[in-house]
C-alpha positions in Angstrom: -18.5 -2.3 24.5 -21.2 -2.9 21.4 -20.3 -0.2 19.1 -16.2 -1.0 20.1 -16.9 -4.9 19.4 -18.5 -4.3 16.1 -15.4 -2.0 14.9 -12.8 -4.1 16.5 -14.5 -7.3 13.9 -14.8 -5.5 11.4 -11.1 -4.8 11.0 -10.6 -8.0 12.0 -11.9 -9.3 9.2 -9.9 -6.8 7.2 -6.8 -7.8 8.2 -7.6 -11.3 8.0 -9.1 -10.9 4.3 -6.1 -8.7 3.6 -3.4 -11.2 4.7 -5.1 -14.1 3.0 -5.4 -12.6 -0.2 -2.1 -11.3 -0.3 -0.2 -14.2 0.7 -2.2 -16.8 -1.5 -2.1 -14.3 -4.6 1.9 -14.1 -4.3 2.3 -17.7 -3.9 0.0 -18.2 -7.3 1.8 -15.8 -9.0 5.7 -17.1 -8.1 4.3 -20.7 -9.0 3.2 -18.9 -12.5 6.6 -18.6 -13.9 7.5 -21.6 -15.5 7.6 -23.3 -18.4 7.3 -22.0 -21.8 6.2 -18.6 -20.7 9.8 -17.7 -19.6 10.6 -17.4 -23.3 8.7 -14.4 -23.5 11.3 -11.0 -22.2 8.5 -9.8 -20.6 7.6 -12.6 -18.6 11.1 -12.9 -17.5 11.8 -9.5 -16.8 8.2 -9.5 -14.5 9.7 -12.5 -12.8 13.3 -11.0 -12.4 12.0 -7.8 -11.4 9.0 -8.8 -9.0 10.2 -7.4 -5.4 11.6 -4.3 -7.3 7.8 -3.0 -8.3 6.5 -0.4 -6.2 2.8 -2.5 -6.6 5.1 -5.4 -4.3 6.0 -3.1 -1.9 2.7 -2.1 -1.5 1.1 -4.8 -0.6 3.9 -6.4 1.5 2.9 -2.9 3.6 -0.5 -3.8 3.6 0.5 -7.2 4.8 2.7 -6.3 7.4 0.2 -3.3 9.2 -3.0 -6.1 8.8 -0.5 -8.2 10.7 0.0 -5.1 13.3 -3.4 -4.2 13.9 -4.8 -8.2 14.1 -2.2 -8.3 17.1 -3.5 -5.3 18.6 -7.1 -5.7 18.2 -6.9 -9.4 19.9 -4.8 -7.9 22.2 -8.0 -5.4 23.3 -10.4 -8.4 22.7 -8.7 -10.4 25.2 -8.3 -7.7 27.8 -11.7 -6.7 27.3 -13.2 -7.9 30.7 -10.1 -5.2 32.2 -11.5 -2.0 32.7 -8.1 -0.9 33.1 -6.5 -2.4 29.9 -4.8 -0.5 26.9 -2.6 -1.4 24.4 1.5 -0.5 24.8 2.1 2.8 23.7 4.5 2.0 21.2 2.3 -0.9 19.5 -0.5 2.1 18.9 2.1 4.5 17.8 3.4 2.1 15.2 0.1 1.0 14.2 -0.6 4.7 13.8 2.7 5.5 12.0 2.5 2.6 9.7 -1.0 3.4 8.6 -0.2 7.1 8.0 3.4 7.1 6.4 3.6 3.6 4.4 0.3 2.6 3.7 -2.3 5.2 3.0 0.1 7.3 0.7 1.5 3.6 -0.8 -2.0 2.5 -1.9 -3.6 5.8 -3.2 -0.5 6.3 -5.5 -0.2 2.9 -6.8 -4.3 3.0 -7.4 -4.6 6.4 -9.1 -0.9 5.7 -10.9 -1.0 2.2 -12.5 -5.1 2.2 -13.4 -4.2 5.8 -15.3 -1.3 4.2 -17.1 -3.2 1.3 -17.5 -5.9 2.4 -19.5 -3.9 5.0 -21.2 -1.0 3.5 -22.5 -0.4 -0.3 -20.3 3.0 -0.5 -21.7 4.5 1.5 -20.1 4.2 0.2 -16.5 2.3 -3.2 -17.6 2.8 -4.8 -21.0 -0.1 -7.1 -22.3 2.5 -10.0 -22.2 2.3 -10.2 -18.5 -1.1 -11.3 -18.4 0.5 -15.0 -19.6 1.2 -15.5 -16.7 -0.7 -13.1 -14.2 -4.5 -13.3 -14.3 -7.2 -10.6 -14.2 -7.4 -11.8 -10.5 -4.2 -11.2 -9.4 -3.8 -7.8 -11.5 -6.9 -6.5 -9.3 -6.2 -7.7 -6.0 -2.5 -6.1 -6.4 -3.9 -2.7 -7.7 -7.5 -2.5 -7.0 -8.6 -4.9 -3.9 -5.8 -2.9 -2.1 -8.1 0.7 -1.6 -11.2 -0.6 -0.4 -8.6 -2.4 2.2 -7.6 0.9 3.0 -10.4 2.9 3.0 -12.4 0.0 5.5 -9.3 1.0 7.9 -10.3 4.4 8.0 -14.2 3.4 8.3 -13.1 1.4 11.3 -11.0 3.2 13.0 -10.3 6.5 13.6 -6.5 7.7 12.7 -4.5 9.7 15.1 -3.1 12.6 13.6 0.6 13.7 14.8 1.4 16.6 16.1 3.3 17.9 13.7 2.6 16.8 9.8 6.4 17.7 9.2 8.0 14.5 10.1 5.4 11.9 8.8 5.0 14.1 5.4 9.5 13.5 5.2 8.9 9.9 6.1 7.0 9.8 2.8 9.4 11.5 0.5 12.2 9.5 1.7 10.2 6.5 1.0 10.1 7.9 -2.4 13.6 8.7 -2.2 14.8 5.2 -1.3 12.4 3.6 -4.2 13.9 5.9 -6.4 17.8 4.5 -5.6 16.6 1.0 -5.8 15.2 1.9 -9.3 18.8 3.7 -10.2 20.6 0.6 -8.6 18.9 -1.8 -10.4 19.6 0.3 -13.7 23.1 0.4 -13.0 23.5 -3.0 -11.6 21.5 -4.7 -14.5 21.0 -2.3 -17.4 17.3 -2.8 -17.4 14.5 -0.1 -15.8 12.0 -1.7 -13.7 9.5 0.0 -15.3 9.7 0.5 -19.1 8.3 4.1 -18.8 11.7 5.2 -17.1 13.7 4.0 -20.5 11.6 6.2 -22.3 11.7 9.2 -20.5 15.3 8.6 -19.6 18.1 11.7 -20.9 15.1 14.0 -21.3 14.0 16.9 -18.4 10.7 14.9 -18.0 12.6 11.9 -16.2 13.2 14.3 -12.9 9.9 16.0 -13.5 8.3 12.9 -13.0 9.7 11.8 -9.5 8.6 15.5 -8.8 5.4 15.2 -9.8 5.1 11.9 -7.9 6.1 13.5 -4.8 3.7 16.5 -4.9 0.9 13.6 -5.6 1.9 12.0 -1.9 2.0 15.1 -0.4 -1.5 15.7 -1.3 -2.2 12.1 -0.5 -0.6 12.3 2.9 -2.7 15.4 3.8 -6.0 14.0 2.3 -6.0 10.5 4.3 -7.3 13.3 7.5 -9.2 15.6 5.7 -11.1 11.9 4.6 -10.6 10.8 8.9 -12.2 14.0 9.7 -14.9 13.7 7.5 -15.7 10.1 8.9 -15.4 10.3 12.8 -15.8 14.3 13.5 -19.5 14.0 13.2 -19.2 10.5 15.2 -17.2 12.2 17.9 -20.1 14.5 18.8 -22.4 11.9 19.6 -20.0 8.9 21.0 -16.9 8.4 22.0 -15.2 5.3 20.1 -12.2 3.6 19.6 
């Protein structure tokens, strides 16, 4: 079990870092939004708007499969003395699932996405107002701590592919498609765009194009997370069998 332990800690630690840092970072940043920062518009709308950015829906994923695989990889650590011992079926399948439909496409996208905007025009997704109230800190561990917690998954632990791409590749779009009618509800709901980019491109052809664009980036996402599995294990595989 020596190469199996060392994996199985390693993502233990992982989750454990990943579920810490989340949790504590959201608390700091809800207890951030007082006082006479709530004067500024964009400081409210952040605060108003919080669980409608894609960024919080990103790392609540994160949060919930470091929560899935902790279970499961305590689960194997307590059964390891059983020989005949493996995890329920449907435990691995949603670990699997999870991994492959919410939180590797999630993560890439909001990395690649917010640090372009970011250093090419912040305004539009991230005005320099916000950083009254949200630190450097916070800013990195919501869009930058997140892909080395991804990428150590894959390091770790080999990914399942399905057997057929089809379903887990729609899972993604309509994931896309459900953010996309929150963003519309909210507009219509509240007059305001979660993200001041949309109000800009709003009326002209480059508002669809943009969701478009989106989703051809998490298709290509989706597809590279086992070209980069392949790469990692495939060689392994030839000399060891691990799990």
């Amino acid at each position: 079990m020596g190469a199996v332990t060392h994996h199985i800690y390693f993502r233990i630690l992982a989750y454990v870092t990943t579920i810490a840092m989340h949790m504590i970072n959201m608390t700091i940043m809800m207890s951030s939004f007082h006082g006479e920062h709530m004067n500024n518009y964009y400081v409210r709308h952040f605060n108003e708007m919080q669980f409608f950015f894609f960024t919080c829906w990103t790392f609540i994923f994160q949060t919930v499969h470091a929560v899935i695989g902790l279970t499961s990889d305590i689960l194997t650590l307590k059964n390891s003395n059983n020989v005949d011992y493996k995890l329920p079926k449907y435990l691995e399948n949603i670990r699997d699932g999870f991994f492959s439909i919410f939180v590797w496409p999630a993560t890439i996208l909001v990395f690649l996405v917010f640090w372009s905007f970011f250093h090419f025009d912040r305004s539009l997704l991230f005005p320099k107002d916000i950083d009254l109230v949200i630190t450097d800190a916070s800013n990195h561990i919501m869009h930058t701590y997140i892909l080395p917690a991804t990428l150590w998954e894959v390091m770790f632990r080999p990914q399942k592919p399905p057997r057929n791409h089809t379903w887990h590749l729609l899972c993604v779009l309509m994931v896309e498609a459900v953010y996309i009618s929150v963003l519309l509800f909210v507009h219509a709901t509240r007059g305001v765009w979660v993200y001041p980019i949309f109000g800009i491109l709003m009326g002209s052809i480059y508002f669809p194009l943009f969701f478009v664009a989106v989703a051809a980036m998490l298709a290509i996402i989706y597809y590279s997370q086992w070209a980069f599995n392949s790469m990692i294990w495939e060689p392994k595989e030839k000399t060891k069998k691990v799990y």
